[in-house]
C-alpha positions as CSV (number, residue, x, y, z in Angstrom):
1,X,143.1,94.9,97.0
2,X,142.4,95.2,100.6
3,X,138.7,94.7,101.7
4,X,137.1,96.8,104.9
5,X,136.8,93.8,107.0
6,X,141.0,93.4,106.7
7,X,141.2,96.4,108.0
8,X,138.8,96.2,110.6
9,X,140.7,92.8,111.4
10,X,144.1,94.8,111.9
11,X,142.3,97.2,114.2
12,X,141.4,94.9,116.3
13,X,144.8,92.5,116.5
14,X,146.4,95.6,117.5
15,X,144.2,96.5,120.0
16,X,143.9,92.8,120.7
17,X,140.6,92.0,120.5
18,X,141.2,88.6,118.2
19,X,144.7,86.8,118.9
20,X,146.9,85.8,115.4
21,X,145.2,82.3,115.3
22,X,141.7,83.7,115.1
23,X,142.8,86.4,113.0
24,X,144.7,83.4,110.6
25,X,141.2,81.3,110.2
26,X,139.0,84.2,109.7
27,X,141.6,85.2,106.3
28,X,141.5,81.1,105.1
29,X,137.6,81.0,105.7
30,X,137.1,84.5,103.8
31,X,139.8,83.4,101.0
32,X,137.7,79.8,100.1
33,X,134.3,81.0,100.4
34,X,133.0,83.8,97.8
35,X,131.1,86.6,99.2
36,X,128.1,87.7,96.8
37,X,128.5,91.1,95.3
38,X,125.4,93.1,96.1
39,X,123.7,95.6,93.7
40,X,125.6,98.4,93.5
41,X,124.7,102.1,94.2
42,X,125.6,103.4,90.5
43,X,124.1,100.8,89.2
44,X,120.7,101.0,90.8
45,X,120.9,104.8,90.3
46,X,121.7,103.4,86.4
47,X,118.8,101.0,86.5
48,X,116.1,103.6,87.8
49,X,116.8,106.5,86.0
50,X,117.2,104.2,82.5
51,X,114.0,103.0,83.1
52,X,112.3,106.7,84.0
53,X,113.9,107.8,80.7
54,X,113.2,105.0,78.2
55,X,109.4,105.4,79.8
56,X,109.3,108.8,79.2
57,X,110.9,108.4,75.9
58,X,108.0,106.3,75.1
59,X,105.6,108.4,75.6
60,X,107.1,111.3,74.0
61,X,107.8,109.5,70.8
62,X,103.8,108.1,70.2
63,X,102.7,111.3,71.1
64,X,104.8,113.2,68.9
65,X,103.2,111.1,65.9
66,X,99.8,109.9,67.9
67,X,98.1,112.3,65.0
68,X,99.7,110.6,62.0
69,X,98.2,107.4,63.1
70,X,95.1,105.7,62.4
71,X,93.0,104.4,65.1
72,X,94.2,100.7,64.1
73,X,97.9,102.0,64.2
74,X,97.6,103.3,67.5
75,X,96.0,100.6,68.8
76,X,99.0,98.4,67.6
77,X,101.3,100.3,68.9
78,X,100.1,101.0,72.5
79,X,99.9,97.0,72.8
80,X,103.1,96.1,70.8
81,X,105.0,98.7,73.1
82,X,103.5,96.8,76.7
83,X,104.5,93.6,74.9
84,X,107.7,94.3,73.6
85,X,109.0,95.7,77.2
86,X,107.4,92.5,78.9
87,X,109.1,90.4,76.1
88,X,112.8,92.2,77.2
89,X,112.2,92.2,80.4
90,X,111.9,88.1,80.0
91,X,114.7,88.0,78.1
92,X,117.3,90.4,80.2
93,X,116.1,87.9,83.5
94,X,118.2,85.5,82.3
95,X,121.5,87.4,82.5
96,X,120.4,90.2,85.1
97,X,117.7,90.1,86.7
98,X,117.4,93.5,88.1
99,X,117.5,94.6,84.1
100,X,114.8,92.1,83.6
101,X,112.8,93.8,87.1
102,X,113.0,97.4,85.5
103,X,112.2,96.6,82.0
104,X,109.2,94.7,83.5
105,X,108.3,97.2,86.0
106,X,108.3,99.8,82.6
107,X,105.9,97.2,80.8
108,X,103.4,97.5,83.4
109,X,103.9,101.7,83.7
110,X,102.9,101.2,80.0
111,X,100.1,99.3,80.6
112,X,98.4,102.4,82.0
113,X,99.6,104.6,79.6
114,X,97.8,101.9,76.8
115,X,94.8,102.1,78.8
116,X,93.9,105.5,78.6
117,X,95.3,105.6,74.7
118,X,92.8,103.1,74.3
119,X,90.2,105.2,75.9
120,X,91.1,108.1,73.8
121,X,90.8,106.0,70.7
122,X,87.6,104.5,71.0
123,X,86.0,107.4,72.6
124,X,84.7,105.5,75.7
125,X,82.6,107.2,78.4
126,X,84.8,109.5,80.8
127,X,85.3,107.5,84.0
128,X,89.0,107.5,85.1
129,X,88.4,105.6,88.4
130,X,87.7,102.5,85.7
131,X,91.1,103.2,83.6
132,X,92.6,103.2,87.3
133,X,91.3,100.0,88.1
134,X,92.0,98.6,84.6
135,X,95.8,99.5,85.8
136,X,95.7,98.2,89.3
137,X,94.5,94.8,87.9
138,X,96.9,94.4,85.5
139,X,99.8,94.6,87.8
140,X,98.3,93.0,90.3
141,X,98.4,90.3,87.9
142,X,101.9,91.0,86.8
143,X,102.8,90.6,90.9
144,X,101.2,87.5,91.2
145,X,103.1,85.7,88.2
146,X,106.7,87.3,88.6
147,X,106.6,88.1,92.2
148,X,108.5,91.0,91.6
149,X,108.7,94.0,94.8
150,X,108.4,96.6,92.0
151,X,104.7,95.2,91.0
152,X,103.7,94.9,94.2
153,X,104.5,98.3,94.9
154,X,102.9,99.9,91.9
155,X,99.6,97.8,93.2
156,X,99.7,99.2,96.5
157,X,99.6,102.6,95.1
158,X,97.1,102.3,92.0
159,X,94.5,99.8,94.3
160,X,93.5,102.6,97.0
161,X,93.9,105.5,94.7
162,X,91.2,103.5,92.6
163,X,89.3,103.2,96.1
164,X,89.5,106.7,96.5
165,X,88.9,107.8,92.9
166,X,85.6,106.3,92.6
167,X,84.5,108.3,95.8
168,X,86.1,111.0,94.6
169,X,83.9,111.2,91.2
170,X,80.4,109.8,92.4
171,X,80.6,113.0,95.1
172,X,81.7,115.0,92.1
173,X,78.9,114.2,89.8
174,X,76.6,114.9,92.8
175,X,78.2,118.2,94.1
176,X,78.8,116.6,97.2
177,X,82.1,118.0,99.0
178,X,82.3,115.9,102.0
179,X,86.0,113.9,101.1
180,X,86.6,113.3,104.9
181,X,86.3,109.3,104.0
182,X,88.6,109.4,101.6
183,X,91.3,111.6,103.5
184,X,90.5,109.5,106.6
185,X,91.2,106.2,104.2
186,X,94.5,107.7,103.0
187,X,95.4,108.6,106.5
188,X,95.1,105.5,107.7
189,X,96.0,103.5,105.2
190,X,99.5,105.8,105.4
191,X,100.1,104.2,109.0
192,X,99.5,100.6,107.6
193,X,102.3,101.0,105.3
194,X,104.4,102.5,108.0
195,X,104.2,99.7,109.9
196,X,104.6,97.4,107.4
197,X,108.9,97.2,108.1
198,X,109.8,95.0,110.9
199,X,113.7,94.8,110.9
200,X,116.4,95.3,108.6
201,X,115.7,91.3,107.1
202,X,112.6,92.7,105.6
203,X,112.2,92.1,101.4
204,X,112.0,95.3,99.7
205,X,108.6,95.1,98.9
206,X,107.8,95.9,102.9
207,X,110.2,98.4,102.5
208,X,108.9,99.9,99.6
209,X,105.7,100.0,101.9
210,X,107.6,101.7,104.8
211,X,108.8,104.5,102.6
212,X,105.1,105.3,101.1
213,X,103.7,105.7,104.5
214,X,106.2,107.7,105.7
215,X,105.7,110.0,102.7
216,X,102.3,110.2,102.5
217,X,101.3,109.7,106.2
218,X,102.2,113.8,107.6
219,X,100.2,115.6,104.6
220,X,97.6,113.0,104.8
221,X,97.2,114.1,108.5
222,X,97.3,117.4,108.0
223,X,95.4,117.0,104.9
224,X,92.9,116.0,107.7
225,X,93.5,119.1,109.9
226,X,93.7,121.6,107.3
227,X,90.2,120.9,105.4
228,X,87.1,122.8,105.5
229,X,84.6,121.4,107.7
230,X,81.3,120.0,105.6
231,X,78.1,118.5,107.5
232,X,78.1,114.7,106.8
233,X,75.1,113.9,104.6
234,X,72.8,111.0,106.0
235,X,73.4,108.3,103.0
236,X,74.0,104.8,102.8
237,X,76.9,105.7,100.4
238,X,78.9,107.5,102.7
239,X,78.4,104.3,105.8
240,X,79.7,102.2,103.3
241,X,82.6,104.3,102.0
242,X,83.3,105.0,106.0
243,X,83.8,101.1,106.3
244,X,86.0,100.8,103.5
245,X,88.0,103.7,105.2
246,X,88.4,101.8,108.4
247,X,88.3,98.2,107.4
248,X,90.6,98.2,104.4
249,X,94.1,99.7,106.0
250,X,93.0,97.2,108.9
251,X,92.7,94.2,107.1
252,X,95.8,95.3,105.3
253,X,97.6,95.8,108.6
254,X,96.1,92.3,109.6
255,X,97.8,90.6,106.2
256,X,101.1,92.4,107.1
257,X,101.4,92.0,111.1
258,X,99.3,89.3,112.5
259,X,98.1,90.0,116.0
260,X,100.8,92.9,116.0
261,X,97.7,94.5,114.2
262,X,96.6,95.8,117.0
263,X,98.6,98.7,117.3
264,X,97.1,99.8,113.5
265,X,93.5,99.6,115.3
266,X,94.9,102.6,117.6
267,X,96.0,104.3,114.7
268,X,92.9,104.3,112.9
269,X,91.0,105.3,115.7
270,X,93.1,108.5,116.0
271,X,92.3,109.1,112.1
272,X,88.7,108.6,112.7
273,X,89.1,110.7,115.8
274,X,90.7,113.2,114.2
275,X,88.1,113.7,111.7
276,X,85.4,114.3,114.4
277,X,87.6,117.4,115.9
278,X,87.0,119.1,113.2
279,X,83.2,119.5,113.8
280,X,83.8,121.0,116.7
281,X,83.7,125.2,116.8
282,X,86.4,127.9,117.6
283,X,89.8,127.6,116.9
284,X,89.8,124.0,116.9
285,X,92.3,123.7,119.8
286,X,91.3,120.7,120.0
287,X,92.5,119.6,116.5
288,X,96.2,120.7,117.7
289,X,96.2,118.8,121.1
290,X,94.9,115.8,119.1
291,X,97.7,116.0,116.9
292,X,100.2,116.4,119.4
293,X,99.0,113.4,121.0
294,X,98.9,111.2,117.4
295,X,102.9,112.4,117.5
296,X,103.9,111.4,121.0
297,X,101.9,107.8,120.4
298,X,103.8,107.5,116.8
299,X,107.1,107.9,118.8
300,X,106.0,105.9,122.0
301,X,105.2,102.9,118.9
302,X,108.4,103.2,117.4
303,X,110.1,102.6,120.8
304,X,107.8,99.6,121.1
305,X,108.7,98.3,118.1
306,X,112.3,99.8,117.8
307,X,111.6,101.1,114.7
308,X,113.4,104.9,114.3
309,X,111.6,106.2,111.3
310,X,108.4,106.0,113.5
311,X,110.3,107.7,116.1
312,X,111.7,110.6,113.8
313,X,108.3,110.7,111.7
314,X,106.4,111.6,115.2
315,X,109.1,114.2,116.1
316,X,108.7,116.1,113.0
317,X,105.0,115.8,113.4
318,X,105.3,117.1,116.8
319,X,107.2,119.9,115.7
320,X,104.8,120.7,112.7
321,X,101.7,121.0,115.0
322,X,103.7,123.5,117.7
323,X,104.7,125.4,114.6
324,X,101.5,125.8,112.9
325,X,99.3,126.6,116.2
326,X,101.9,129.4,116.7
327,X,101.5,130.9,113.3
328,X,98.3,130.3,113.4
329,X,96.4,131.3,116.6
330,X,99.5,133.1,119.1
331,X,101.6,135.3,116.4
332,X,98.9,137.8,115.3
333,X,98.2,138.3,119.0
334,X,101.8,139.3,119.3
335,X,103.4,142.4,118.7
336,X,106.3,142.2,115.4
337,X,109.3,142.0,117.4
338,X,107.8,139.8,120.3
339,X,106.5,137.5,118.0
340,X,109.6,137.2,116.0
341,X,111.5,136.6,119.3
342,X,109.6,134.0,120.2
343,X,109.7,132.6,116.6
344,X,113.5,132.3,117.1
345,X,113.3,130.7,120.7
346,X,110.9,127.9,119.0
347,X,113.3,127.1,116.5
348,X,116.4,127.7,118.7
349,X,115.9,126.4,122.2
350,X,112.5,124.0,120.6
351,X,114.8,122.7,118.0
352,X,117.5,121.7,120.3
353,X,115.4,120.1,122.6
354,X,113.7,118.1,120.1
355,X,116.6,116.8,118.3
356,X,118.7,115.6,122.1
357,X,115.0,113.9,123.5
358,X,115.0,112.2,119.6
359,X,118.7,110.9,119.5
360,X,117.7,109.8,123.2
361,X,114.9,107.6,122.5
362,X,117.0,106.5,119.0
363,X,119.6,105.2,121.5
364,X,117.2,103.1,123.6
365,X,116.0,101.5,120.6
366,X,117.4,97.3,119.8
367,X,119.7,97.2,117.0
368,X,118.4,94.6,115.2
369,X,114.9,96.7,114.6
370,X,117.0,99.4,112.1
């Protein structure tokens, strides 16, 4: 069966690129050394969906009988069930490892399900920022002893929604409603994973990283924009969770980039920035052209860095912010048709634009940063 670099190779012999010799030691090289298969689509697709469904399986079947246990029977079977997955994922390492990665990954997915069973059982005092925790240290732990992307990922996402859970219920219990920390923190921390990808040679856990900033980081911005304007209370409580909302995505960043860190400490001064234009009265103009500017630098640090999602991410953002200061402070002052005209030239002539100045700036990028 004929690979696709033969084929390339007999494209360019006939265009005459590579002369016969060349084209004669590049077949004997290729034919004595092996090349490693790679994981295959369908069977990552296989791997991720057979470990969503045997999870929810899981679950369905304990809580389809959770009443017809006793509170020792549950208990055994919330820890036999994180054991018995860790115990196969061990097992299936040893043939294939991915099968191994997913059966462990479902182990610690589990774990937090076993944590608030445990809760439930034993009727402990309602804190779910501890349970969070609980689940955050456990595959933290799972990370550090099988070094496995998967558990690293899952702690990156259970540690700061811990962080942001416990503000999140000590303003609740209070009736406090200032959350601008904890969007801020989210924001921020949203751009440290961004920027966690440096080329395509990157492991998948800084992959992993790249793709959870660039999901989270445009609603956490206009998470930012969007909500209701509170006066700051003067506690110590709030300067401390402030710090933890700056200093964690920027020692993050710091682990992650080394003195290439510096960029992050631009990007959470925009968050914190941001924050403070939403004190300010009227229409909050001010808020849009802030915005606009948070896109252009995005796409001025992808260019930096050559690094397209960055590019495309402050694009869209771009886009977003002309969008909603149209529909939200020009189209009532329009009449119907004119303001549906213009609608159409934004997305018409505004579109175009938009997409030719982003294929541009993809084209000026180095290769080796996709």
């Amino acid at each position: 069966m004929r690979t696709d670099w033969e084929g390339h190779l007999e494209r360019w012999t006939a265009a005459g690129v590579v002369d016969t010799a060349t084209v004669t030691r590049i077949k004997e090289w290729e034919g004595q050394h092996e090349r490693s298969q790679g994981l295959r689509w369908p069977t990552l697709i296989a791997l991720v969906f057979g470990a969503i469904l045997l999870g929810a399986g899981i679950l369905l079947f304990v809580s389809a009988h959770w009443d017809e246990l006793s509170p020792a029977q549950r208990m055994t079977l919330v820890v036999t069930m994180t054991g018995v997955l860790h115990l196969g994922g061990a097992l299936a390492a040893q043939r294939f490892d991915w099968l191994g990665i997913a059966l462990h990954f479902v182990g610690t997915l589990s774990l937090g399900a076993g944590i608030a069973l445990a809760g439930q059982i034993f009727h402990l005092s309602e804190h779910w920022p501890a349970a969070i925790l609980l689940w955050a240290t456990g595959a933290a732990i799972a990370w550090a002893l099988l070094r496995h992307w998967t558990q690293g990922a899952l702690t990156a996402i259970l540690a700061p929604y811990w962080l942001a859970g416990e503000w999140w219920s000590w303003s609740a219990d209070r009736r406090i409603y200032y959350m601008f920390p904890v969007s801020a923190f989210v924001c921020a921390l949203s751009f440290t994973y961004l920027s966690a990808r440096r080329s395509a040679a990157d492991p998948p856990f800084r992959k992993a990283l790249c793709w959870f900033g660039a999901i989270a980081l445009l609603p956490a911005a206009m998470g930012i924009a969007f909500e209701s304007w509170h006066q700051a209370p003067d506690w110590k409580p709030l300067t401390f969770a402030w710090c933890l909302a700056v200093l964690v995505p920027l020692g993050i960043a710091v682990a992650l980039r080394g003195a290439d860190a510096i960029w992050n400490v631009g990007a959470v001064c925009w968050t914190v920035l941001l924050v403070a234009t939403k004190s300010v009265g009227g229409e909050h103009v001010i808020t849009y052209l802030w915005c606009a500017a948070g896109a252009v630098g995005l796409i001025w640090w992808g260019l930096q860095e050559s690094r397209p999602e960055r590019i495309n991410l402050g694009m869209a953002g771009f886009a977003i912010t002309v969008l909603t200061f149209y529909f939200s402070s020009i189209m009532d002052k329009l009449g119907r048709s004119a303001s549906l005209i213009v609608l159409g030239l934004l997305f018409l002539g505004g579109g175009w634009l938009l997409e030719r100045t982003r294929r541009q700036l993809i084209s000026q990028i180095r290769p080796e940063g996709a």
